[in-house]
C-alpha positions, 0 to 999 in steps of 0.5 A: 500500500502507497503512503503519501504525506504532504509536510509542511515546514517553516525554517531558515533553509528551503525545504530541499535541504534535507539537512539531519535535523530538517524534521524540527521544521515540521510544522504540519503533515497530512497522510493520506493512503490515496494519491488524489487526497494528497494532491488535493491537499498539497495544491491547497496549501500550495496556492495558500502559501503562494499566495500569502509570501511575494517571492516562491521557488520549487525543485523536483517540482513538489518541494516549494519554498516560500517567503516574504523578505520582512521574515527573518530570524536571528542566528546566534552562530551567525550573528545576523538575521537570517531568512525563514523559509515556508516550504511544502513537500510531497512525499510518496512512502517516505521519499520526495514524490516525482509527479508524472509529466501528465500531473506535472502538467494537469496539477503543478502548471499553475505553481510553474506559472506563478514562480515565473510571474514572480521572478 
């Protein structure tokens, strides 16, 4: 049986970094054992995110980050403010989902659209 989770994350790297601790950004995650209620679920709080930071960027084109430039935090280790980063993930059994070039097109087209008005 398939296993998809949507996650959501808020820290200062994108969510692509899956750097050892990159599970304390977790600020949510929904699973789901049927791929369309992931999809459904993940394009929701896509658009949500898109719409409420100015500035998006995607890789393998379900991991998104998002953020506003006025939202940083400080950094003891760097001693300066760093950028805190709103990202969302799709996973399918536990690894980054890679949609097909039917759903890249039917599902995800409208996040490519929005990450090329935006740049």
């Amino acid at each position: 049986m398939n296993e998809f989770q949507v996650i959501k994350t808020k820290g200062e790297y994108e969510p692509w970094w899956f750097f050892e601790d990159w599970q304390s950004d977790i600020e949510a995650s929904f699973t789901y054992t049927e791929k369309t209620e992931a999809m459904t679920k993940y394009l929701e709080m896509a658009r949500e995110l898109v719409g409420t930071y100015p500035h998006h960027a995607a890789k393998k084109t379900v991991l998104l980050a998002t953020w506003s430039e006025d939202e940083t935090q400080y950094c003891e280790e760097c001693d300066d403010d760093i950028q805190t980063f709103h990202g969302l993930i799709l996973f399918q059994n536990g690894k980054v989902y890679e949609p097909t070039t039917e759903e890249k097109v039917l599902y995800f087209s409208f996040l490519e659209r929005e990450i090329e008005e935006s740049t």
